[in-house]
C-alpha positions, 0 to 999 in steps of 0.5 A: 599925339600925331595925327598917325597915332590918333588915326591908329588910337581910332582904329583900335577902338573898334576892336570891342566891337568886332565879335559877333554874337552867334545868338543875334545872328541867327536871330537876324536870320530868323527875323529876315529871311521868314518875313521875306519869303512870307512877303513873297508868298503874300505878293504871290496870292494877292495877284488874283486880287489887285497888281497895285497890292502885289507892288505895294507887298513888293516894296516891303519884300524888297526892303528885306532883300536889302536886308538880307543883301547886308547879312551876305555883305557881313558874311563875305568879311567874315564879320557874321560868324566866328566861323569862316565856314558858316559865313561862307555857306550863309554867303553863299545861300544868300548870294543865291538870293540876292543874286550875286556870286560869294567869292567874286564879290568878296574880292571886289568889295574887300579891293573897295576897301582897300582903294576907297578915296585913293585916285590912282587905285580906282576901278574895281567895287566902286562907282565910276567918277572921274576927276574935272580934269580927266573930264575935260581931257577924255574923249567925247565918247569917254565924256558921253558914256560917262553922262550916260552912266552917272545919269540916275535914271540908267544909274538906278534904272538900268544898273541894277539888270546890269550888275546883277544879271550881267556882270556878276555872271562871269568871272573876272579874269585871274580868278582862283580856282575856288571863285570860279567854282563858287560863281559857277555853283551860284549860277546853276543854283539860280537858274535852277530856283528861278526855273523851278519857280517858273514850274511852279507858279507860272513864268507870267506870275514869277515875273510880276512878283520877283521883278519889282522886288529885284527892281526896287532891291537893287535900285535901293542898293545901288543908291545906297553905295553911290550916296555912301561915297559921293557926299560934300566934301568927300574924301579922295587923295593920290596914292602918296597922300592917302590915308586909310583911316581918314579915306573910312571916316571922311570918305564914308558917310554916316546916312542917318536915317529913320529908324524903319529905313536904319533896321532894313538896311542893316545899320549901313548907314554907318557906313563911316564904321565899317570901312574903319572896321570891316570886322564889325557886324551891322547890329554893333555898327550903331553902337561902335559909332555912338560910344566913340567921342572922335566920331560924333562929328564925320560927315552925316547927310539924310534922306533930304540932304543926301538928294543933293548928290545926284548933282554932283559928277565930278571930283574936283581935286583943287576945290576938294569936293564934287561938282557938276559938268557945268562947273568943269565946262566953266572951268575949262573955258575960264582957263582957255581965256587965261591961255588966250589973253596970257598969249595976247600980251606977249611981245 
């Protein structure tokens, strides 16, 4: 069997695993968005008692945003329900929640996919990296904003009021008719309920609760996409050379984590199954990776090992692995001294 055949053999035996099951999905609504908004409402009235208890309620909640981040992640590739037009309105609902528009993300996400690890394609849903080369040849402006960038205190600080709040209120440019439709109904929707809840309770107690939980959510989000592609020894090719199975399975990693931190985030950790897979539900995730023999060898980090990431900024393309600014600065002053000493010996 050739490579392109086993590659093709692997895909299709995902194909048991990408029916939803319409009993565990609403079961998976029930068990995330009720414990959710009682985390709220819970962070909310312990503000009369101790702001420290409101943050620790805070944390929780956030998690079970991520949570529900995943249900509306599932929803824009149309994995949640059988039906397009549910997972079309549950997307929507929980885009409001977690503040981002349906259809505008969906594109972007399912160009991810598509892109994922491919050098010449990258750009749009994914996170910024540059090769050693392209590094070493941008601008000092290029060089400095990307530092800025990639840096986690802005990465995880920073980015998530970017991302949420500024770049997912605007469509992008060509959108359809029905996506700026949808960004602009999901716009409205939150601005109304963020209004209606500064009505209610007060804008000063609207902000203390809802702000961690966007915070945190978002930081843990973020971190969760950054550290889902930036692993050793990644994946990434020139377009000729890519292949989608090996950009999902060697570009995509299995985060292994404690069974808690596994449930909140939605089985994505088997982040390897769906880009194999997008089709594949979160809750079948775990078992698609454990019942396929090929897959029990992929690149797996943890919540220990994956700290180890933050080092890496660049993408090497001979070494074929990630690296640090201080490597490309090595390797550019190694090949200066090659050029003067090859210009030395000339007659």
């Amino acid at each position: 069997m050739t490579s392109k055949q086993k590659q093709l053999n692997l895909k299709k035996q995902m194909s048991p695993y990408e029916k939803s099951d319409l009993t565990r999905s609403i079961m998976q609504l029930v068990n995330t968005l009720g414990p959710f908004f009682l985390l709220w409402f819970l962070a909310y009235k312990s503000l009369g008692i101790s702001y420290l208890l409101t943050l620790g309620i805070s944390v929780i909640a956030a998690g079970f945003l991520v949570r529900i981040f995943i249900i509306f992640h599932d929803c824009c590739h149309h994995s949640f329900f059988k039906n397009r037009k549910a997972n079309k309105i549950i997307g929507t609902i929980t885009g409001i929640l977690t503040i981002f528009p349906y259809h505008q993300w969906q594109h972007d996400h399912n160009v991810h996919h598509a892109t994922s690890g491919n050098l010449d394609k990258r750009g749009t849903g994914d996170i910024w990296t540059l090769t050693v080369k392209e590094y070493q040849n941008a601008s000092w402006t290029t060089r400095l904003a990307y530092r800025i960038y990639r840096n986690p205190f802005v990465m995880l600080g920073l980015g998530p009021i970017y991302v949420f709040l500024l770049r997912n209120r605007f469509n992008r440019k060509g959108a359809r008719k029905d996506e700026r439709i949808n960004t602009y109904l999901i716009n409205a929707a939150i601005a109304g309920l963020y209004a209606f809840m500064c009505w209610a309770i007060g804008w000063e107690a609207f902000l203390m609760v809802q702000g961690p939980i966007f915070l945190i959510s978002g930081a843990a989000g973020i971190w969760l996409f950054y550290v889902q592609h930036t692993f050793e020894d990644s994946y990434f090719e020139e377009d000729d050379k890519w292949e989608y199975v090996k950009a999902a399975v060697e570009g995509s990693s299995f985060y292994k984590l404690p069974k808690v931190l596994q449930w909140l985030t939605g089985n994505i950790g088997f982040h390897h199954i769906h880009h194999l897979s997008p089709r594949v539900p979160n809750y079948n995730l775990e078992n698609a990776h454990y019942n396929t023999e090929e897959l029990q060898n992929v690149p797996t980090i943890t919540l220990l090992t994956s700290l180890k990431s933050l080092q890496f900024r660049l993408w090497d393309e001979e070494a074929q692995d990630f690296t640090g600014y201080a490597a490309a600065k090595q390797s550019a002053l190694s090949k200066k001294q090659s050029r003067a000493k090859t210009a030395s010996v000339k007659p």
